[in-house]
mmCIF file of the N, C-alpha and C atoms, coordinates in Angstrom:
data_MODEL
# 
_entry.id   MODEL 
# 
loop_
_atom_site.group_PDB 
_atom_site.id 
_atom_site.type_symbol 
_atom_site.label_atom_id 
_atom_site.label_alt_id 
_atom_site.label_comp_id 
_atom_site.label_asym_id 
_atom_site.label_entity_id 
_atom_site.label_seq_id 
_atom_site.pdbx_PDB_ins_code 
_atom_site.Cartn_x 
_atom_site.Cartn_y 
_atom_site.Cartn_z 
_atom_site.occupancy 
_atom_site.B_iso_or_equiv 
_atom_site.pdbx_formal_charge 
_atom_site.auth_seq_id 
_atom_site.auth_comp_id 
_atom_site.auth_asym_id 
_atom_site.auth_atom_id 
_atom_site.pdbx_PDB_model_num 
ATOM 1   N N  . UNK A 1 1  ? -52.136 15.876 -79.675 1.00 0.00 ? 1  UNK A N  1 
ATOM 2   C CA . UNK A 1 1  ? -51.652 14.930 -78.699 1.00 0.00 ? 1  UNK A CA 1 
ATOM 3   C C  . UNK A 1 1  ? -50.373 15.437 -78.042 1.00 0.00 ? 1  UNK A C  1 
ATOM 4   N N  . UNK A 1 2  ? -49.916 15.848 -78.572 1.00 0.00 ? 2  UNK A N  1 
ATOM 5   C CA . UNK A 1 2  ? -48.430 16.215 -78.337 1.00 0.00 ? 2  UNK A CA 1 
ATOM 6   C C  . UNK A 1 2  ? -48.359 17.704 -77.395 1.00 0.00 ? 2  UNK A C  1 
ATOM 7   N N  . UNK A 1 3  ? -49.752 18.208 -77.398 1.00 0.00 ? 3  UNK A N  1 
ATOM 8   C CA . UNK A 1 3  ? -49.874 19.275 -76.695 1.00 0.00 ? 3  UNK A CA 1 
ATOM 9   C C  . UNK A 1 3  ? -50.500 18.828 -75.232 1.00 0.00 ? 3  UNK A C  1 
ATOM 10  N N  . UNK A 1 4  ? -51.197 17.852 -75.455 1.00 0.00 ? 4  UNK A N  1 
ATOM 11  C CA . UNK A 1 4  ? -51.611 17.538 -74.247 1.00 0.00 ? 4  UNK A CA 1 
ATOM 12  C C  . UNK A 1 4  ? -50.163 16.935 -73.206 1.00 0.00 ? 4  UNK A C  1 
ATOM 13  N N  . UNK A 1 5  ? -49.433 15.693 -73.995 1.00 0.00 ? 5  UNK A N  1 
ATOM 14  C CA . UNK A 1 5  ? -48.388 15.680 -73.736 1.00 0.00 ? 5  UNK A CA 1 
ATOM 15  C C  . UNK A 1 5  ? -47.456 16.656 -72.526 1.00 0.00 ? 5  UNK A C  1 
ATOM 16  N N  . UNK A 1 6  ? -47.135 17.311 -73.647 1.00 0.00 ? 6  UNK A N  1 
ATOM 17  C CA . UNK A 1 6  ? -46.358 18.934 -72.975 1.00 0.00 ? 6  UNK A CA 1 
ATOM 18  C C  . UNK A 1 6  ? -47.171 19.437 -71.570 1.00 0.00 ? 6  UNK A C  1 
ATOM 19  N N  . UNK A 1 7  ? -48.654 19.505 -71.617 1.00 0.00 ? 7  UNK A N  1 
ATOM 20  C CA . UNK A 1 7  ? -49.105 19.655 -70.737 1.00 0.00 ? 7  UNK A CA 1 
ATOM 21  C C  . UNK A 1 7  ? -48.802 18.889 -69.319 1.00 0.00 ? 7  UNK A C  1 
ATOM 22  N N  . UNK A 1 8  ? -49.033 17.598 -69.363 1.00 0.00 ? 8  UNK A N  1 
ATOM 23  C CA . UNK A 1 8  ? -48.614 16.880 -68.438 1.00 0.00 ? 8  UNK A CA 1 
ATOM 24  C C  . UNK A 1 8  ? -47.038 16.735 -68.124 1.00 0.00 ? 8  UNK A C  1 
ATOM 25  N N  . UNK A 1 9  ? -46.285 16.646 -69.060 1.00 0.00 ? 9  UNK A N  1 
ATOM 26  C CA . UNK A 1 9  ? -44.801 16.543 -68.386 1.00 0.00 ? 9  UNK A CA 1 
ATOM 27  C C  . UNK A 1 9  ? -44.645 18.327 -67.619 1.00 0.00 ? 9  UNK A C  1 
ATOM 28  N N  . UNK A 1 10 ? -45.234 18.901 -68.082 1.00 0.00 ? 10 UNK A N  1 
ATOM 29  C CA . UNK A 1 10 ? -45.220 20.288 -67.168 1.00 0.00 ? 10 UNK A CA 1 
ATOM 30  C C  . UNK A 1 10 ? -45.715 19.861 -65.584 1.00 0.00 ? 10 UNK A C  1 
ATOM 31  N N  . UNK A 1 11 ? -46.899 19.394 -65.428 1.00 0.00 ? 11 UNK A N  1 
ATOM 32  C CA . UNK A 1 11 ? -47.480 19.279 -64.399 1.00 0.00 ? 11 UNK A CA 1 
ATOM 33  C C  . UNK A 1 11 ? -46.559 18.369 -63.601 1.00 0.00 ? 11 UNK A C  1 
ATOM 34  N N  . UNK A 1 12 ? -45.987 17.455 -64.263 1.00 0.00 ? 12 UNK A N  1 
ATOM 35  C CA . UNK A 1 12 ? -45.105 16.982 -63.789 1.00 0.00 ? 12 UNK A CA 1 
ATOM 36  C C  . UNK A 1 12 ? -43.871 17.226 -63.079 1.00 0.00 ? 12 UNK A C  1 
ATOM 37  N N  . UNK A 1 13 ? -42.890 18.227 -64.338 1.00 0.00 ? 13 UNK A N  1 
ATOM 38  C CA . UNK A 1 13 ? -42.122 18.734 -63.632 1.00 0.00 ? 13 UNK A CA 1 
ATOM 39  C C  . UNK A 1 13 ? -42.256 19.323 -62.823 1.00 0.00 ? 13 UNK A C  1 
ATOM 40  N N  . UNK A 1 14 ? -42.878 20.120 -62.974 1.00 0.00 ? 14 UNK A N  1 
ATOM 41  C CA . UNK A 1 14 ? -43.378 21.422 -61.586 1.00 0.00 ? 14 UNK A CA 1 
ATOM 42  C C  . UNK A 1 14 ? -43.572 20.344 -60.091 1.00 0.00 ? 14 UNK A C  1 
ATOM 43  N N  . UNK A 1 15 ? -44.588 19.779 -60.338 1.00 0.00 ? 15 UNK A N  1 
ATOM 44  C CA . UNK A 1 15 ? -44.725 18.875 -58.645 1.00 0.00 ? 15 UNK A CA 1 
ATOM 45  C C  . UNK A 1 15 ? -43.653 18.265 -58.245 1.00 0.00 ? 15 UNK A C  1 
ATOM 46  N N  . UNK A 1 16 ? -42.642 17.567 -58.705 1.00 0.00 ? 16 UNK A N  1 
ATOM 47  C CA . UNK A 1 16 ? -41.558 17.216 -58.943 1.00 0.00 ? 16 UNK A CA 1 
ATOM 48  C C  . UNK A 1 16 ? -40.209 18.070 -57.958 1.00 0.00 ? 16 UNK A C  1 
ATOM 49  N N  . UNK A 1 17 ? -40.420 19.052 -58.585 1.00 0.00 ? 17 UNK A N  1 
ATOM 50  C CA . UNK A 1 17 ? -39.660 20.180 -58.022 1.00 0.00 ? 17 UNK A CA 1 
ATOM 51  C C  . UNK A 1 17 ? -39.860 20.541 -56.881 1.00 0.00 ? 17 UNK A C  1 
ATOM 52  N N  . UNK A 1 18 ? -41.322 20.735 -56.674 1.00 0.00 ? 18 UNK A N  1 
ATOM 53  C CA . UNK A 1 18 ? -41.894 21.760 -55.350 1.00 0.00 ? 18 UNK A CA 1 
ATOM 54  C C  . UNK A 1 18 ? -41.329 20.313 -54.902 1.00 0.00 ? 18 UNK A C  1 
ATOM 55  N N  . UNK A 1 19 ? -41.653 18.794 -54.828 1.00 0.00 ? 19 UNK A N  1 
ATOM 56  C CA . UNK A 1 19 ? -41.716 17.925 -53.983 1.00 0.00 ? 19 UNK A CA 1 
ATOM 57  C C  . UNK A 1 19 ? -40.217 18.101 -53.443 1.00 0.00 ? 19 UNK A C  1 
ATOM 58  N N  . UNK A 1 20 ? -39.537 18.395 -54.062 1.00 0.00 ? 20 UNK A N  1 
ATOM 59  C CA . UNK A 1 20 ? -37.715 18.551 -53.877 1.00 0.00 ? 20 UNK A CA 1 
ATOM 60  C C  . UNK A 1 20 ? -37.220 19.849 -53.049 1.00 0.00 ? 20 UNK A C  1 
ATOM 61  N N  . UNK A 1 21 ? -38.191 20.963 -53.251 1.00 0.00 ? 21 UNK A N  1 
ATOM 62  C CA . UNK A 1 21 ? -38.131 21.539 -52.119 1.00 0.00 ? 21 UNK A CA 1 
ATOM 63  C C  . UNK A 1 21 ? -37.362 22.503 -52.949 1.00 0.00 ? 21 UNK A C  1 
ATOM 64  N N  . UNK A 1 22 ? -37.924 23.127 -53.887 1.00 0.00 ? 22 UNK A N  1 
ATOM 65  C CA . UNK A 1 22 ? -37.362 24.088 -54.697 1.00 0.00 ? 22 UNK A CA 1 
ATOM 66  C C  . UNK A 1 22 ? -37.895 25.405 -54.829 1.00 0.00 ? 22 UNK A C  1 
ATOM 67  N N  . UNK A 1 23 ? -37.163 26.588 -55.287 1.00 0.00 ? 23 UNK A N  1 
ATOM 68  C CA . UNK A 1 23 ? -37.832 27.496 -55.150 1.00 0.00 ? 23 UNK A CA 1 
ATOM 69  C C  . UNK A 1 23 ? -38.561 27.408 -56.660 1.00 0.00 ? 23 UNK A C  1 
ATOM 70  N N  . UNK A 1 24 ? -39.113 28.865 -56.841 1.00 0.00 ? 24 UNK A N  1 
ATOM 71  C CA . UNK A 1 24 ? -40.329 29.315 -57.744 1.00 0.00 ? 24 UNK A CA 1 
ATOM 72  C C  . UNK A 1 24 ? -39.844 29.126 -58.926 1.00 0.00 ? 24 UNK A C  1 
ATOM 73  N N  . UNK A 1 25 ? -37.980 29.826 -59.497 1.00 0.00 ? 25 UNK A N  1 
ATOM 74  C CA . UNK A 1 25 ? -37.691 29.741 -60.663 1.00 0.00 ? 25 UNK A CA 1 
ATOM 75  C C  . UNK A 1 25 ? -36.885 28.245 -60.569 1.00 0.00 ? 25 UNK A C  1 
ATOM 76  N N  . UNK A 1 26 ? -36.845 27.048 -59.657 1.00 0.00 ? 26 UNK A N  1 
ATOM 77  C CA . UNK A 1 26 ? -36.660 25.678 -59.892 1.00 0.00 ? 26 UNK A CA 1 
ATOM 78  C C  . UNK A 1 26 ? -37.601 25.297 -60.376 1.00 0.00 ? 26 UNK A C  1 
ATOM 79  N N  . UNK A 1 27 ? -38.864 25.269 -60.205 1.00 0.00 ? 27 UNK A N  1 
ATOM 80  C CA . UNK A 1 27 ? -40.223 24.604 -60.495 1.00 0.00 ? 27 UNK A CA 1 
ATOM 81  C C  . UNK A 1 27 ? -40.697 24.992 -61.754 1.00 0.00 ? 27 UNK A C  1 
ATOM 82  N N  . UNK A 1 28 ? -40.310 26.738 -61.683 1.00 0.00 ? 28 UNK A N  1 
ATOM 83  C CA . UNK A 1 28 ? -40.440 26.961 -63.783 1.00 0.00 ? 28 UNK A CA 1 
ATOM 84  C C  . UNK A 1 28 ? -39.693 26.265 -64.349 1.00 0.00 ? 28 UNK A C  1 
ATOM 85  N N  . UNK A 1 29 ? -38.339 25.893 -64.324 1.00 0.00 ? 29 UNK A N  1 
ATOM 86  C CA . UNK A 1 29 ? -37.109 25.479 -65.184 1.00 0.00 ? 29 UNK A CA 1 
ATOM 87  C C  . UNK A 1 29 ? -37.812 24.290 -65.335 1.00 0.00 ? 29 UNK A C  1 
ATOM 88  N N  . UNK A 1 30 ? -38.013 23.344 -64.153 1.00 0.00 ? 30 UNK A N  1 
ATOM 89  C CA . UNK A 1 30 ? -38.364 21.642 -64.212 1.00 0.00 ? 30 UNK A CA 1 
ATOM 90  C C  . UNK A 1 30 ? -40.099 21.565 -64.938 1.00 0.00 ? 30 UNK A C  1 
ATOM 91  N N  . UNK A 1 31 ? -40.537 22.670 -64.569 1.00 0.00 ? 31 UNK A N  1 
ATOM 92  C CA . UNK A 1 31 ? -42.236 22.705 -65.991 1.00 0.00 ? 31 UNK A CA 1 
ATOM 93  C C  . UNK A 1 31 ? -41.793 22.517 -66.742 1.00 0.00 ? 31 UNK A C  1 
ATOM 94  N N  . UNK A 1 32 ? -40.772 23.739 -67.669 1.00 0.00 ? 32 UNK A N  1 
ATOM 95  C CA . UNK A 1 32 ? -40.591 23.874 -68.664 1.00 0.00 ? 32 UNK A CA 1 
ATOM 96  C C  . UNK A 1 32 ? -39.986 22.442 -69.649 1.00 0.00 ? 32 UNK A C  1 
ATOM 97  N N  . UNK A 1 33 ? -38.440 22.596 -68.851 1.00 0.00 ? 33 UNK A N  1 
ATOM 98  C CA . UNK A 1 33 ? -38.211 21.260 -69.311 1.00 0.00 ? 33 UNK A CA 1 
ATOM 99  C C  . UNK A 1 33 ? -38.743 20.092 -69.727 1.00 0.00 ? 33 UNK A C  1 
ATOM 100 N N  . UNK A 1 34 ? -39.456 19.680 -68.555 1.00 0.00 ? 34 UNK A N  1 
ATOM 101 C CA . UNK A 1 34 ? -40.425 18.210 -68.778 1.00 0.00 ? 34 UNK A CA 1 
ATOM 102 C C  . UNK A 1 34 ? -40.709 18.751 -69.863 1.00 0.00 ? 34 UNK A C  1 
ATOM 103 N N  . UNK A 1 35 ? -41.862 19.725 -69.707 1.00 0.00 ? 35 UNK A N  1 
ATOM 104 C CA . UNK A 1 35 ? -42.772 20.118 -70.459 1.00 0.00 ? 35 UNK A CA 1 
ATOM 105 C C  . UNK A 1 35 ? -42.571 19.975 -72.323 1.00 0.00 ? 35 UNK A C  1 
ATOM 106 N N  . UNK A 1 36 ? -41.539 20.523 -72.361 1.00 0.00 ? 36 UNK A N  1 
ATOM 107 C CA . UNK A 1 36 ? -41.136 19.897 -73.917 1.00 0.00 ? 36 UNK A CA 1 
ATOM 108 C C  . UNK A 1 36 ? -40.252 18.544 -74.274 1.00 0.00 ? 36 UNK A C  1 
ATOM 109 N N  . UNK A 1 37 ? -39.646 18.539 -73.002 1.00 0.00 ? 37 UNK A N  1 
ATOM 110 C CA . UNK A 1 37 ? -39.197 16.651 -73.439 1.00 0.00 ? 37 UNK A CA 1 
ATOM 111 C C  . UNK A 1 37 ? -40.432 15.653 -73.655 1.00 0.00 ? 37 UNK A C  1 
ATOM 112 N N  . UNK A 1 38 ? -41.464 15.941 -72.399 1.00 0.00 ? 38 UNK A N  1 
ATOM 113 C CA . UNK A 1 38 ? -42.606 15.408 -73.091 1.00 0.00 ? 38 UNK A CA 1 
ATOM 114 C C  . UNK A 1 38 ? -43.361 15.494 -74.527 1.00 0.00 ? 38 UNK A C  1 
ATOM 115 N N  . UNK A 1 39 ? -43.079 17.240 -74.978 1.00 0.00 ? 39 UNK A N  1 
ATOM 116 C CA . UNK A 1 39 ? -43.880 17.183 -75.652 1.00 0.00 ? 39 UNK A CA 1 
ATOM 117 C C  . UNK A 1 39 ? -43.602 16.641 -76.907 1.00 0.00 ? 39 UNK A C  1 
ATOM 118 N N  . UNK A 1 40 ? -41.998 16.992 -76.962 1.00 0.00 ? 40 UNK A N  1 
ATOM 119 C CA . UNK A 1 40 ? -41.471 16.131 -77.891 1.00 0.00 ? 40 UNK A CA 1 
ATOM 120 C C  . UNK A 1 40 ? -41.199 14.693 -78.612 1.00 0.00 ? 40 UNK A C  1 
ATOM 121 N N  . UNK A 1 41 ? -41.986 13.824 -77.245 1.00 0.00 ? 41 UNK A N  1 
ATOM 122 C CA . UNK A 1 41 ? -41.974 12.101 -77.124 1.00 0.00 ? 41 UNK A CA 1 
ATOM 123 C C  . UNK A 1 41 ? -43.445 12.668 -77.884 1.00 0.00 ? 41 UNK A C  1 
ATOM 124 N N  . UNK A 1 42 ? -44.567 13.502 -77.684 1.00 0.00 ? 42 UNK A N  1 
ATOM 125 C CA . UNK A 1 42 ? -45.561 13.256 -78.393 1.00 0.00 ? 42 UNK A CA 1 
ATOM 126 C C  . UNK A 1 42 ? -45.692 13.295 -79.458 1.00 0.00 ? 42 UNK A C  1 
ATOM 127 N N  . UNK A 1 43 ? -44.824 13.875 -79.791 1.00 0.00 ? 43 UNK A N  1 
ATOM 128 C CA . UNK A 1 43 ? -45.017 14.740 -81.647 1.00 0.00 ? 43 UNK A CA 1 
ATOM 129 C C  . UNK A 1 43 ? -44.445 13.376 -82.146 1.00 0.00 ? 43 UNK A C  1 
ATOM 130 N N  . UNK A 1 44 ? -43.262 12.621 -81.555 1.00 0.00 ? 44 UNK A N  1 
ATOM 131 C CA . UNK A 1 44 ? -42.637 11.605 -82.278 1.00 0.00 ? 44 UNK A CA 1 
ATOM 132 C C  . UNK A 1 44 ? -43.501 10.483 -82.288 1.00 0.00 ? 44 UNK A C  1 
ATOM 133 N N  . UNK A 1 45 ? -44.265 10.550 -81.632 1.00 0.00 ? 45 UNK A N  1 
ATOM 134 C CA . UNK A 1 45 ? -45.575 9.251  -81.013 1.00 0.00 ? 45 UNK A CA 1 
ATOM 135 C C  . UNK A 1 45 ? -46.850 9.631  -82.320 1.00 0.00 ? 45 UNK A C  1 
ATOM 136 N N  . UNK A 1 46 ? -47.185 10.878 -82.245 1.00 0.00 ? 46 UNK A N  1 
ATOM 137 C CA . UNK A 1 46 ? -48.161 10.780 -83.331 1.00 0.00 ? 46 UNK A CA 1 
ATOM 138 C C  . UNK A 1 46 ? -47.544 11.052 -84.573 1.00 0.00 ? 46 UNK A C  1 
ATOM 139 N N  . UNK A 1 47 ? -46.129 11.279 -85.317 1.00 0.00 ? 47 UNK A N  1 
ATOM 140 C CA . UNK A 1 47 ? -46.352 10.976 -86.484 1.00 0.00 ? 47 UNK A CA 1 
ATOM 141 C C  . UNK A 1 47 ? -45.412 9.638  -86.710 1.00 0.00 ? 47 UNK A C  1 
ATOM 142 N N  . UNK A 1 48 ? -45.474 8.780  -85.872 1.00 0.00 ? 48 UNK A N  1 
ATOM 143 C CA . UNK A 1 48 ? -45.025 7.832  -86.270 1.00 0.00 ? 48 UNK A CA 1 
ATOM 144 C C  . UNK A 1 48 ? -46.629 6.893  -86.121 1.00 0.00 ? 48 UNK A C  1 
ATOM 145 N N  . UNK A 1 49 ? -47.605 7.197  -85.223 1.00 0.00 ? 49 UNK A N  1 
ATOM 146 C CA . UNK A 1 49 ? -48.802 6.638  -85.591 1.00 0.00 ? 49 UNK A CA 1 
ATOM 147 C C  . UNK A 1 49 ? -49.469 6.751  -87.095 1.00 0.00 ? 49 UNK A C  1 
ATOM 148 N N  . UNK A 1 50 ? -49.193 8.126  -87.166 1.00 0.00 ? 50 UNK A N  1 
ATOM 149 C CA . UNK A 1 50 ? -49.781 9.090  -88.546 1.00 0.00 ? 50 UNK A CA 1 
ATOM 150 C C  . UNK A 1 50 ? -49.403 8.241  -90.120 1.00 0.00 ? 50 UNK A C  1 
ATOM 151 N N  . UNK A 1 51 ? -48.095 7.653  -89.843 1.00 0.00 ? 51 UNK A N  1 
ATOM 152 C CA . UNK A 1 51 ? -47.351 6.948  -90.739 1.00 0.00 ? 51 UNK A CA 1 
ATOM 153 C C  . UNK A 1 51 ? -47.757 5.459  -90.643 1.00 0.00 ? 51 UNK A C  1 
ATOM 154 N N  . UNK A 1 52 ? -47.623 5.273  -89.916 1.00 0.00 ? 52 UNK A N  1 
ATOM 155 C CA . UNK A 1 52 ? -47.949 3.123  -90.218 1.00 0.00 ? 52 UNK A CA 1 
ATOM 156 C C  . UNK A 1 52 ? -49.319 3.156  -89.871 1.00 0.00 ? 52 UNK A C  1 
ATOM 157 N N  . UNK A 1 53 ? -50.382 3.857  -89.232 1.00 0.00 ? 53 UNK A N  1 
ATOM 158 C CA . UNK A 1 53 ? -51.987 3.685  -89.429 1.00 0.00 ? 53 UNK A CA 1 
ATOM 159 C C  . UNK A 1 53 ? -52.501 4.076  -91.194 1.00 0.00 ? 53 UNK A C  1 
ATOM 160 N N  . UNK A 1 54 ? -52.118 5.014  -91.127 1.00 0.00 ? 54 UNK A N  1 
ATOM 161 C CA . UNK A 1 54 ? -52.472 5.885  -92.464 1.00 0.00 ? 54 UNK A CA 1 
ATOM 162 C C  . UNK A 1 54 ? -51.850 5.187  -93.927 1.00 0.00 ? 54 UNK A C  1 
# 
């Protein structure tokens, strides 16, 4: 989950950026970024599911 996550806050950042009118290494930085702030809300999302389902 948490990879898919990462996936999308990437896609995110990136469009984000270009929409702002950024160059090539703005739009990597703002992938990247999202990309693990998201992915990091996921990892905290599934093992806190992992814990009170289980």
């Amino acid at each position: 989950m948490y990879l898919l996550c990462g996936l999308i806050g990437a896609i995110y950042g990136g469009r984000l950026a270009k929409k702002r009118d950024g160059k090539p290494a703005d739009i990597a930085q703002y992938a990247a970024g999202f990309g693990i702030f998201f992915a990091l809300i996921g990892l905290f999302v599934t093992i806190i599911a992992d814990r009170t389902i289980i």
